[in-house]
N, C-alpha and C positions, 0 to 999 in steps of 0.2 A: 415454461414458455420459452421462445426462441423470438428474438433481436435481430433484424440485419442490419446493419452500418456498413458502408463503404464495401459491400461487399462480404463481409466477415458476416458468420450467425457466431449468435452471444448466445449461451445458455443465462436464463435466471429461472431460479425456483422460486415461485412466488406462494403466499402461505398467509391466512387470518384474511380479517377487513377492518376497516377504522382508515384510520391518518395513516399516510405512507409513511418508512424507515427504509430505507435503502443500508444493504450490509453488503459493504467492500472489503473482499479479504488482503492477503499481506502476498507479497512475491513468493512464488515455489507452491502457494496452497492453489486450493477451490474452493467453492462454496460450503460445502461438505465441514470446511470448518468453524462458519457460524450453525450449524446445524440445533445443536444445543440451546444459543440463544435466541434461535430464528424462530424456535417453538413455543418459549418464553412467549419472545414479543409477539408474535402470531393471534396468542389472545385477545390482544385488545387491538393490534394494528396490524394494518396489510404492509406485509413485508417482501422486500423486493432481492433474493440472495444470487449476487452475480458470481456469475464464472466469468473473468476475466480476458480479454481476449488474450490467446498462449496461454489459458491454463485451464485447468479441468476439461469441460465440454466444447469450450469455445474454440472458434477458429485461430491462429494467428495471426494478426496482423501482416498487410502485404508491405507494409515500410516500416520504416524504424521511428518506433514512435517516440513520443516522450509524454509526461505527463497531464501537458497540458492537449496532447490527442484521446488520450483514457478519459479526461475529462470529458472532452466534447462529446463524447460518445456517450456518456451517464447523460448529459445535458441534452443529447439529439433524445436520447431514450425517456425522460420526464417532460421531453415537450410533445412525443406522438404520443403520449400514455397521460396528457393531460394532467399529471400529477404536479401539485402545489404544496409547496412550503415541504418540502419532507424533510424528514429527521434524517441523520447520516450514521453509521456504525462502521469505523473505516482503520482497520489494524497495518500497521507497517506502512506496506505502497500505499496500501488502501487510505491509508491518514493523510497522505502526500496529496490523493484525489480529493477526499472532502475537505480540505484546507483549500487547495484551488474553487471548489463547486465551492464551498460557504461564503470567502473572502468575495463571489459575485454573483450568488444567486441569492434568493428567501430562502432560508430552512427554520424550521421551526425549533430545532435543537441539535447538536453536533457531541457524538463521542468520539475520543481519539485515542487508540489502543496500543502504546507502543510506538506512536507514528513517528516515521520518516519524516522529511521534510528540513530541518535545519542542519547543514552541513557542517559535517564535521571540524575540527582543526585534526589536520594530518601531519606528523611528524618526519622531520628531513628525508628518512627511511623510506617513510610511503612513497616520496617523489622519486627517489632514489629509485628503489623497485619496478615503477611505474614506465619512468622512462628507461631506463636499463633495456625493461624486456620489450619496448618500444622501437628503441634501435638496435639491437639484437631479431625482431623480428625484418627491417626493415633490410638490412643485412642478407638475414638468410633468403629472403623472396629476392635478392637484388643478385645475390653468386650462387644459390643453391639451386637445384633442379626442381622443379616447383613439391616431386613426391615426397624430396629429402628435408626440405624447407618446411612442409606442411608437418613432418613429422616431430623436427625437432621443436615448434613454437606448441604444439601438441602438448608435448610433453612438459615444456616450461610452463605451459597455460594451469594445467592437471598439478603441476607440485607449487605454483604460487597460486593460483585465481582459490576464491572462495567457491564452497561447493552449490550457492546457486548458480555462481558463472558459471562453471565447472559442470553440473547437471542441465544446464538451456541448451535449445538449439540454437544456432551460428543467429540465425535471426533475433533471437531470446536475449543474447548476448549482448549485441548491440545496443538492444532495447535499455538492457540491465546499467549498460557503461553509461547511459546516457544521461537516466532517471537517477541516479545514485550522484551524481555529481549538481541534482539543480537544487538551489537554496531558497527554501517559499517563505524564509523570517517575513520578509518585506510584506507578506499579506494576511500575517496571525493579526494585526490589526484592525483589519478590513473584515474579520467576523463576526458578526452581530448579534449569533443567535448565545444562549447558552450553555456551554462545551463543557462538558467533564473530561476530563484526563486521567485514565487508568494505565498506571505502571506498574513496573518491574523495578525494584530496587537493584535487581541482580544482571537488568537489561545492558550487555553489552553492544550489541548493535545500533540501538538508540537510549542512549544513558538518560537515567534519572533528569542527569543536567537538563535535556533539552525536553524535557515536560515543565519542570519549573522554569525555563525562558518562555516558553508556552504561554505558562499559566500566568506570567504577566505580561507578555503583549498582548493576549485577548482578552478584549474589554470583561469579559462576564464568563471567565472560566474558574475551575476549581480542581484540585488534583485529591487523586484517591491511589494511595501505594502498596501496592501488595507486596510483605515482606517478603523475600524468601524467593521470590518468583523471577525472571529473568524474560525473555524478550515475547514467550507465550504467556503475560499473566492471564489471563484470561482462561485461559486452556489449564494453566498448573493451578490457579486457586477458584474453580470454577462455583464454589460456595458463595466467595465473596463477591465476585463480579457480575454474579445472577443477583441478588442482594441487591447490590448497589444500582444495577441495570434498573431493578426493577420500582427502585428507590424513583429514580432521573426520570422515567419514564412514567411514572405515576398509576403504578399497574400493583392491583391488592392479591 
């Protein structure tokens, strides 16, 4: 089915009937990536698998959104479609969205796969880097000829930025700088339903550490860690994450 918001169509693949579960993928993916478990839960609940606006089938967004715009958009899309209390399934960014939706909507239960959300501590280095190629760009747009100046911040962007930055469009980008910097600690409190937390012990992107800060600021969480596995556990031990999926969601 197709979504419009603000102008943008959202792709969702919807799938089964029962109690809704809404599945938010992570940055850089689509939907295509709960596919595996969207079939699982399909059984016993209607599942709701978004493409994300900028990514998979969906449009991009016409401004620079942040996370708490993705949200709205989940929130406009469960108030025209009448859905109540749904379960959340939300990897990466995706975790970043249903911490925002849980901390102020009803859900009847929350998984968090890896999620984003609690900002990092950044080392002298990082700010270093940051502003360097900060004022280094600010420079070359200011004495360079705009074709000379596009090229050179080009190329600094390509051998420092990460390869989501690095793979987004100019708009994608913005988005990326934006979301990556906001800190949702303040409302792992404010979630009421009960969360499972599935990691990665080998999770560099979002380390171990920030599932166990997690798992004690929400009232009624519990963490589950998949050895071995790193920021797709889900994807690398998909034995055990079907298992346990199906464990939380009370599905024989």
């Amino acid at each position: 089915m197709t979504f419009k918001y603000k102008d943008i169509e959202i792709n969702i693949n919807v799938a089964g009937e029962g109690s809704p579960v809404l599945l938010l993928h992570g940055w850089g993916c689509s939907n295509e990536i709960f596919k595996q478990i969207q079939a699982v839960l399909a059984t016993s609940y209607k599942t709701y698998n978004f493409d994300f606006p900028g990514f998979g089938k969906s449009d991009e967004p016409t401004e620079v959104w942040g996370t708490e715009e993705y949200t709205r958009m989940v929130e406009q899309f469960v108030k025209e479609n009448h859905i109540e209390r749904p379960a959340l399934v939300g990897h990466s960014f995706g975790g970043r969205i249903s911490i925002i939706f849980a901390s102020r909507n009803e859900t009847s239960r929350v998984v968090l796969v890896d999620a984003a959300g609690i900002k990092p501590k950044r080392p002298f280095k990082y700010y270093w880097k940051v502003y360097t190629f900060k004022t280094m760009k600010w420079l070359c747009n200011t004495f360079l000829p705009k074709k000379t100046a596009q090229a050179i911040i080009d190329k600094r962007r390509k051998g420092a930025g990460s390869s989501d930055y690095n793979n987004a469009s100019p708009k994608m980008r913005a988005i990326l700088s934006k979301v990556v910097n906001e800190d949702l600690t303040p409302l792992l409190p404010k979630i009421k339903a009960p969360t499972l937390l599935f990691w990665g012990n080998m999770d560099t992107a979002t380390p171990l550490s920030d599932a166990k800060k997690m798992e004690k600021l929400i009232p009624d969480a519990g963490l589950v860690v998949a050895h071995g596995t790193g920021h797709f556990s889900f994807l690398e031990n998909p034995g055990l994450f079907t298992a346990v999926m199906k464990n939380f969601f009370k599905i024989k």
